[in-house]
C-alpha positions in Angstrom: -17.3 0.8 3.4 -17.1 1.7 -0.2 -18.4 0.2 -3.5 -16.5 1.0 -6.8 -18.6 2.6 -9.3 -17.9 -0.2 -12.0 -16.8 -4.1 -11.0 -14.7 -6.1 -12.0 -12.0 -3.1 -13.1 -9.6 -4.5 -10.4 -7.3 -3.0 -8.3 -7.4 0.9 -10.2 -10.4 1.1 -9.6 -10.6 0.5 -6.0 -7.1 2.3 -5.5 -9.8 5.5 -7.7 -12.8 4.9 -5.6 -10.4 4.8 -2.2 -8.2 7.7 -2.8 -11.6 9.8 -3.6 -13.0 9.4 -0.7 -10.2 9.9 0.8 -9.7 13.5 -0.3 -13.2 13.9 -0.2 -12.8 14.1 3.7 -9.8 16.7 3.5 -7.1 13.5 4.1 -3.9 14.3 2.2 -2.2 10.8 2.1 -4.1 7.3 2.5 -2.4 4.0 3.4 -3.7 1.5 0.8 -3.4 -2.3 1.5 -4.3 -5.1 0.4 -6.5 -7.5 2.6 -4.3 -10.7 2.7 -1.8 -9.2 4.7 -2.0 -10.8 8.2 1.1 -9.2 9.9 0.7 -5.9 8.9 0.9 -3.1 11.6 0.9 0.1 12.8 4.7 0.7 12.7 5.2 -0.6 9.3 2.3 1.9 8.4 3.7 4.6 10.0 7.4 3.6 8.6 6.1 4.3 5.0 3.9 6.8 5.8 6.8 9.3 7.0 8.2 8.7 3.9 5.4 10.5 1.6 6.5 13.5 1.7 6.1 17.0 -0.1 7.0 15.8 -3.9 6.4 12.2 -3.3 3.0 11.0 -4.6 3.6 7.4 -3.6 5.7 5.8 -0.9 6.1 2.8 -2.6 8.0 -0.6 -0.7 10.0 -2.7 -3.0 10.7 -5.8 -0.9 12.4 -8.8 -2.3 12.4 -6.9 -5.7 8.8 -6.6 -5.6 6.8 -3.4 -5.3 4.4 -3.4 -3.2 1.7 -0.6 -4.0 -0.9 -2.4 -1.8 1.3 -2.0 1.5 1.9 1.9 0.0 1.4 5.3 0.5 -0.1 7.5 -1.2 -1.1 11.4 -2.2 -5.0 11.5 -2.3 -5.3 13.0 -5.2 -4.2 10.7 -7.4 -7.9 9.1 -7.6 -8.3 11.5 -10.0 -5.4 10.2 -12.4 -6.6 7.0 -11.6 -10.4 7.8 -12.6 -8.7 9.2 -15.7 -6.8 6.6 -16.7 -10.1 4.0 -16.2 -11.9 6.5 -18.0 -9.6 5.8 -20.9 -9.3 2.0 -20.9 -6.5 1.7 -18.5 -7.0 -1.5 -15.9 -3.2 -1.3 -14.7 -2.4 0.0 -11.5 1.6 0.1 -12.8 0.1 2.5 -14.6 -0.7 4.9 -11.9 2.5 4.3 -10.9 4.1 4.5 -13.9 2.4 8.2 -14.3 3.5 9.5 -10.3 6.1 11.0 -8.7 7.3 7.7 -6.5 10.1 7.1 -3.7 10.3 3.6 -3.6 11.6 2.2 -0.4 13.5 -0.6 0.1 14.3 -2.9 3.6 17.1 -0.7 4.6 14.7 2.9 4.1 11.9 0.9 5.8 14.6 -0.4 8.4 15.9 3.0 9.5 12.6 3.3 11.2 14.3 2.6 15.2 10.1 1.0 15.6 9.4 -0.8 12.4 13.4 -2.2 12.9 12.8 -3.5 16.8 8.8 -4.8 16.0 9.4 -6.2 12.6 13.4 -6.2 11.4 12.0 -9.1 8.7 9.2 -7.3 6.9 6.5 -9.3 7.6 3.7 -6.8 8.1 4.1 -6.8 3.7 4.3 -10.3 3.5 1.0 -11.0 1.4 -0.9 -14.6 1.3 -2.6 -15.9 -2.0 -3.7 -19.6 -0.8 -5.6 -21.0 1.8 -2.0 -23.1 2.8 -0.3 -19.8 3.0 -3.4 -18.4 5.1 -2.6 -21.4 7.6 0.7 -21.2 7.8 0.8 -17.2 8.5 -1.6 -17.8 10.9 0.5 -20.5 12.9 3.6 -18.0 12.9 4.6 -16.5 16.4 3.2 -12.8 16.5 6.0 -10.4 16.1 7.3 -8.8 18.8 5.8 -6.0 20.6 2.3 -7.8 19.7 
């Protein structure tokens, strides 16, 4: 478990402090998401993952036309942009974005997967919730196949 340096700077920060100590232990890539994402499994991780490759800096899903940098992949090193941009005032993370090298990856990239298609061929593992009614009602869903 980490702590970020500074509260309260949101998401950057934590996407900083992450990626850090990420590439503090000699990882290349990191798989951030968020925490209110019941479905999410390992093939939809690995479905994005394959996708950051040399040149890519962020795998990015854009489902429903929504990215979806908390269900992303990304290049460890780019806690240091993100440390940089906090440093100067920045509190975005479509900033970080904004400043990387990014394949974004829509349901038909993330469906070519032959796994991520047969376990999850709706998308679900990205489907975030925000309430405690969403919370319930993801909850009381049927687990996707392959379970």
């Amino acid at each position: 478990m980490l702590h970020d340096p500074v509260a309260d700077l949101g998401p950057l920060q934590g996407i900083a402090t992450g990626l850090g100590a990420a590439a503090a232990d000699g990882a290349p890539t990191a798989f951030v998401a968020a925490v209110d994402l019941p479905h999410l499994h390992a093939a939809f991780v690995r479905a994005v993952l394959a996708h950051r490759t040399a040149g890519v800096e962020i795998a990015l899903p854009v489902l429903d036309g929504h990215r979806q940098p908390l269900a992303a992949a990304w290049d460890t090193t780019l806690g240091d942009r993100a440390a940089q941009l906090l440093a100067g005032g920045e509190r975005r993370l479509g900033a970080l974005v904004a400043a990387s090298r990014v394949r974004e990856l829509d349901a038909a990239a993330l469906l070519a997967d032959p796994a991520l298609a047969a376990r999850d061929p709706d998308l679900r593992a990205a489907r975030g919730v925000n309430t405690p009614e969403e919370w319930e009602r993801a909850t009381r869903e049927p687990p996707d196949p392959g379970s």
